[in-house]
N, C-alpha and C positions, 0 to 999 in steps of 0.2 A: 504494500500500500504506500502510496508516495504523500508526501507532506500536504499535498493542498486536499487531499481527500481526507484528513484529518479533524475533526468533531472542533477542535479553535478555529483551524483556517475557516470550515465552512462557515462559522458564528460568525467571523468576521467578513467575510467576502458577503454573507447573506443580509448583514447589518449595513455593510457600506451600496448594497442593492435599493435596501427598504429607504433607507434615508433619502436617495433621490427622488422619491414619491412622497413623502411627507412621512413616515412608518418607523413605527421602533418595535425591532424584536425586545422584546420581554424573558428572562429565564425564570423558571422558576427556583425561587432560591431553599424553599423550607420542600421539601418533595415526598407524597406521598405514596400510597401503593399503587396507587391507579396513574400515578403522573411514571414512575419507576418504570411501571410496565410498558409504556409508552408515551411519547407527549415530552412537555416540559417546558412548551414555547407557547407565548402569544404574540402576535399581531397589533398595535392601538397604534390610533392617529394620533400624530403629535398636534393638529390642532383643536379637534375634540376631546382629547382623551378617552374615547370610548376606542373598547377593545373590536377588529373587524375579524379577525379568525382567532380562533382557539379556546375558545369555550363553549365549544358544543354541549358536551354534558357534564362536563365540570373547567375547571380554570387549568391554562396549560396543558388542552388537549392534545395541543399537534406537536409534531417530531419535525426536526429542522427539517426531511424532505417532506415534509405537509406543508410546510413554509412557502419551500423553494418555488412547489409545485404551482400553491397560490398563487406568489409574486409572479410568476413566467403565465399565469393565465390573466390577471386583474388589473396588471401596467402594462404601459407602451414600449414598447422597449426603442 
């Protein structure tokens, strides 16, 4: 596995994604069984503050490629 496939590099390459759209990934910091098993991230607009992905059914649903996958569907690139 090479370095940029790496769980930082992606945080970071995925954070400096979301920023050009107005977007702040979110980690979760305190993590529970259900975020453990999957998830960890969310999604909020930095001008509303309201979260746009990752609490479906609890808080810090989605997994950096639920992230990725949003951003590559929801921005212009």
């Amino acid at each position: 596995m090479s370095y940029k496939d790496r769980t930082p590099a992606v945080e970071r390459r995925l954070k400096r994604y979301a920023i050009r759209y107005g977007l702040h990934i979110m980690k979760c910091q305190k993590p529970d069984k259900r975020v453990l098993a999957h998830g960890g991230y969310m999604l909020r607009d930095e001008k509303t503050m309201k979260v746009v992905y990752g609490d479906a059914d609890y808080l810090f649903s989605a997994s950096l490629e639920d992230i990725e996958r949003w951003l590559e569907e929801n921005t212009a690139k």
